[in-house]
N, C-alpha and C positions, 0 to 999 in steps of 0.2 A: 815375168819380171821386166821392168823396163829396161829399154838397151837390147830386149831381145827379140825378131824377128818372128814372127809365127809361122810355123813349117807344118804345112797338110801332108799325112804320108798316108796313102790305102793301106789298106789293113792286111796287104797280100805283102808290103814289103815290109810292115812294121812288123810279123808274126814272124817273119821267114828267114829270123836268125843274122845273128853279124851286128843287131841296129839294136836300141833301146826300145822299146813300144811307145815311149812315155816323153820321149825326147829328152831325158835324162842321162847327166853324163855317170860313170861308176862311181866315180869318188862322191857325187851328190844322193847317188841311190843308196851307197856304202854307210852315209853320214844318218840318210834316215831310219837304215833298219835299227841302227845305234841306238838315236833315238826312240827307239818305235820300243825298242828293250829296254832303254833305260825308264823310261814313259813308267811302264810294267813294274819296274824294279822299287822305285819313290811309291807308285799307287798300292801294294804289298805293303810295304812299312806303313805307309797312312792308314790303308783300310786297320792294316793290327791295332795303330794307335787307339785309333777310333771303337774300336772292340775293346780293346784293353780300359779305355777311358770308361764305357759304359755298361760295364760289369762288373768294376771294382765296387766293392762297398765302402770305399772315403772318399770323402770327398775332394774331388779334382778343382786344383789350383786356376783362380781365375787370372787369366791375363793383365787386364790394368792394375791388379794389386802384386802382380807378381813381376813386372817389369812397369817399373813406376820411377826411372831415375834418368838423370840426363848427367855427362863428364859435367864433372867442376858446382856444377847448380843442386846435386844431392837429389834428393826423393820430392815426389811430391808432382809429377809427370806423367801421369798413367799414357804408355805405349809412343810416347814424343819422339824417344829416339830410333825404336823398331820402325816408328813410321817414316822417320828423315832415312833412315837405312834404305828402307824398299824404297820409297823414291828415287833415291839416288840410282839404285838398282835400273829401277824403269829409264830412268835418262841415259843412263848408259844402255840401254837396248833402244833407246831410238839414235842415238850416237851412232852404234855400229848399222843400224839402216843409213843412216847419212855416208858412212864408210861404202857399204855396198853399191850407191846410188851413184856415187863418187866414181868409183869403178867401173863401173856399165859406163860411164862418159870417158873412162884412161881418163880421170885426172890425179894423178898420183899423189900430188900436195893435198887435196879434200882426201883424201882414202887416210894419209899420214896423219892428216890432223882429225878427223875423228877417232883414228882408232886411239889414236894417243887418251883422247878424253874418255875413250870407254876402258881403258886402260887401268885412268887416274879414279873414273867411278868403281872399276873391280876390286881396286885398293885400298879403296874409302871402307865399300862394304867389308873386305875383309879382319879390317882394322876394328870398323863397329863390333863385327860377330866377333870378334878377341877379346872385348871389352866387354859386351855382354856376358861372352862367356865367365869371365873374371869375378863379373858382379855376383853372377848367377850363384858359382861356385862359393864365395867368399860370403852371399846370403846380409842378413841388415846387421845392425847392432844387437839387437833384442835376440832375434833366431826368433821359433816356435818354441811355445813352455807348456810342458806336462800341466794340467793343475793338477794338487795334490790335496786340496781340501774343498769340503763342501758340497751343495748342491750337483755339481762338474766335474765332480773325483773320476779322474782318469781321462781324462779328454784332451785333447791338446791343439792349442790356442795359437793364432799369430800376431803378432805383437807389433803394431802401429804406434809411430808418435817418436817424441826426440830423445835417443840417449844422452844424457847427459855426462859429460864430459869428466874423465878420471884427472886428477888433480896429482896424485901422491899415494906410492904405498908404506906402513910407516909399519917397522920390522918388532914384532912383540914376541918372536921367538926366534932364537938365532938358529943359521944355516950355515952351509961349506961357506957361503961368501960374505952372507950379510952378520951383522950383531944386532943383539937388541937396543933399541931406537934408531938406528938407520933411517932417514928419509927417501927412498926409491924416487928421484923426481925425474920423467924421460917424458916424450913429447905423450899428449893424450893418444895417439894410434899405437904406439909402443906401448904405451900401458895397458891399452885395451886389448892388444896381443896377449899379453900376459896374462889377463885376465880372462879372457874367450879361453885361452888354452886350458888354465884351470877348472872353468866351468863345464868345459866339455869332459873334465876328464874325472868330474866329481871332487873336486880341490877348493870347495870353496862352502865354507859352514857354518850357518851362525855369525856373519860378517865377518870374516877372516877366510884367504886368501892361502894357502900352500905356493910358495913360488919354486923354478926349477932347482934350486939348490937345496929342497928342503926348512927353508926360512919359511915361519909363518908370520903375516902381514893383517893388519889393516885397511880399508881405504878411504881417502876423500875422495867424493867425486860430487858435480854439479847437481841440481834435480832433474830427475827426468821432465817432460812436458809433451803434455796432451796423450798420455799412455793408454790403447785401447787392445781389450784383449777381441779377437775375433774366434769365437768356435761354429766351427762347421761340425765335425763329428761327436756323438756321444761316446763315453768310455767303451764302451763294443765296437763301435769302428766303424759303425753303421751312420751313410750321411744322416742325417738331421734335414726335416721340412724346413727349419724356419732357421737361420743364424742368430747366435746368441753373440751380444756385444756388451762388453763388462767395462765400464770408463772410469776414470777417474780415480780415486784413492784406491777403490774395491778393485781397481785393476794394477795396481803398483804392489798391494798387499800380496794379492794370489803370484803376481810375479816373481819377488823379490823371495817369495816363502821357499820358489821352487829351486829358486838360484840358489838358496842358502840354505838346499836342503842335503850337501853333500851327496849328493846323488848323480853316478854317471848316467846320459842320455834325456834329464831333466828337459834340458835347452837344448836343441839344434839349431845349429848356425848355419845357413848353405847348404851346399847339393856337391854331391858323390853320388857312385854308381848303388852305393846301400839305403844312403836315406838320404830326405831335404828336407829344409824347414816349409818349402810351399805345398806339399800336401804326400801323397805317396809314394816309396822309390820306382814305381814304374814310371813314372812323370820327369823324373830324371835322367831317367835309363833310354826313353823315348827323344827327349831334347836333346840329350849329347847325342844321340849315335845321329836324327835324322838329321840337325840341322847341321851338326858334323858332316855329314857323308855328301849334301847339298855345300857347305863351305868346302869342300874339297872338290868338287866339280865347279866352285865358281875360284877356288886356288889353281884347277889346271887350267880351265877357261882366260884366266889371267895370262897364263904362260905361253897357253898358244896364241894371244892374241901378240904378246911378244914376240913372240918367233915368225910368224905370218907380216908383222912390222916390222922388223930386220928385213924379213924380204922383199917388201913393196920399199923402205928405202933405198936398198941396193938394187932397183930396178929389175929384180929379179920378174916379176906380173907382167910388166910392160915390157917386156923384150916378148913376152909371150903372146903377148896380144888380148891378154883378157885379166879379169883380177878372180877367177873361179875360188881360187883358195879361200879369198876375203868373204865371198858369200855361203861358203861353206862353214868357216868360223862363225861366222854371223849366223848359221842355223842353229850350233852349240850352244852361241850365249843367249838366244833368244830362248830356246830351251830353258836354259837352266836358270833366267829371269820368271819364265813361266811356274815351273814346279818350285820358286819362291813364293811363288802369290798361294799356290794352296798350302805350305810350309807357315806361312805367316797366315792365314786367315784357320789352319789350322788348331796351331797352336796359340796365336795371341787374340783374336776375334772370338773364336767360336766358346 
């Protein structure tokens, strides 16, 4: 590393106990066996992903259709923001080399101010993976829909293009709260709460709506636009050579048939640990735990990079003579930058 002297030792004093072999200090040799296990520990979960991914019989969720939104701009993005995420990621790993660099020279102010920026990048990341996760969870408007007639009977499709916007629900059987004729008017995401909830729970039939108090409803709502259905699997569950794409009327008709078929698990919205709308529950069960258990190692990485900046402020390193802590830190998060890039070409590339 720069900053550091190169020391030749014979091999009679580097064997003969008391000395490191390697000129490594413990807490640097302690930092990689950590590593060297935790290395093990991510390459296990992946190898399984990777088994699991290629012996299911449905067909596995592709990346650009399954992470396709950016905050505030909506859908329509394929991988924009996972990719501004790792970025950001990678600049804060060359950040904390500027820290480290910084150090070998004792200049205390460049060690404070990069770490700070790798800091403000762990925070960023973590912020995205929260958001992702929300997306992920919370799934599009449409969800994936059974079809239930036809050529496709039993398959089930995911669902592209614009929902259009609920307007009003108008009460044509009364409940605990509402009377008949009531106009239900709340913001279109409030409505479409109401109406996701029903739809999942089989509450919704022949265009009428069960709302929570037992009222049955009505609705307006806008047209939808550009509605495409996508089937990957056939009714046996088995992938399909070729993808079928159903557009246009022929894809609003088989949609709308299954929403208003009164039927619970029709529509899936989002991801749980049971099912999700982008392809199999193992696919879900796989992305929350790994990229979980990775956001958690880049949550403590965050924290020690805090407390290691407490103490390079309070001059704690430079009374010492060296900034060994700060390149010890900077093994961790370089690390845990690294088993992001197979996390992400994992999951979102491959």
């Amino acid at each position: 590393m720069a900053g550091h002297a190169t020391t030749h030792v014979d091999a009679a004093t580097a064997w003969s106990g008391k000395v490191s072999p390697f000129n490594v200090s413990y807490g640097k040799l302690m930092m990689w066996f950590f590593l060297v296990s935790d290395a093990l520990t991510f390459g296990g979960l992946l190898v399984a992903y990777g088994y699991t991914r290629h012996t299911t019989q449905s067909a596995w969720p592709i990346g650009e259709e399954t992470f396709d939104s950016l905050p505030f701009l909506g859908h329509g993005y394929p991988l924009m923001y996972v990719a501004l995420m790792t970025f950001i990621l990678i600049v804060s790993s060359v950040t904390m080399v500027l820290a480290v660099e910084a150090g070998h020279r004792m200049d205390k102010k460049g060690v404070m101010k990069w770490m700070i920026a790798t800091i403000i990048g762990g925070f960023f990341f973590l912020g995205s993976q929260a958001w992702e996760w929300s997306h992920f969870i919370h799934g599009s408007h449409f969800g994936s829909v059974e079809i239930l007639s036809g050529e496709h009977t039993g398959s089930r499709a995911i669902v592209k293009g614009h929902f259009g916007d609920l307007e009003s629900f108008t009460v044509v059987q009364a409940g605990k709260h509402h009377k008949v004729g009531d106009v239900i008017k709340e913001t279109p995401d409030e409505l479409f709460h109401h109406f996701r909830t029903a739809v999942m729970n089989g509450q919704v039939k022949d265009g009428k709506i069960t709302l929570h108090d037992g009222s049955v409803a009505t609705w307006k709502k806008h047209n939808d636009e550009h509605m495409e259905l996508i089937i990957k699997t056939d009714g046996n569950g088995h992938s399909l050579a070729k993808v079928t794409r159903i557009h246009g009327k022929d894809a609003e008709v088989k949609y709308w048939e299954s929403v208003n078929a009164g039927k619970k698990g029709t529509i899936i919205y989002g991801a749980d640990l049971q099912s999700n709308e982008y392809g199999p529950s193992q696919y879900g069960q796989f992305f929350f735990f790994i990229t979980g258990f990775h956001g958690f190692h880049v949550f403590s990485g965050v924290m020690i990079n805090i407390l290691i900046f407490l103490g390079v402020s309070r001059g704690t390193y430079h009374k010492r003579g060296h900034y060994e802590m700060v390149e010890k830190t900077g093994l961790y998060w370089h690390f845990v930058d690294l088993v992001w890039v197979f996390v992400f070409t994992f999951f979102y590339l491959v």
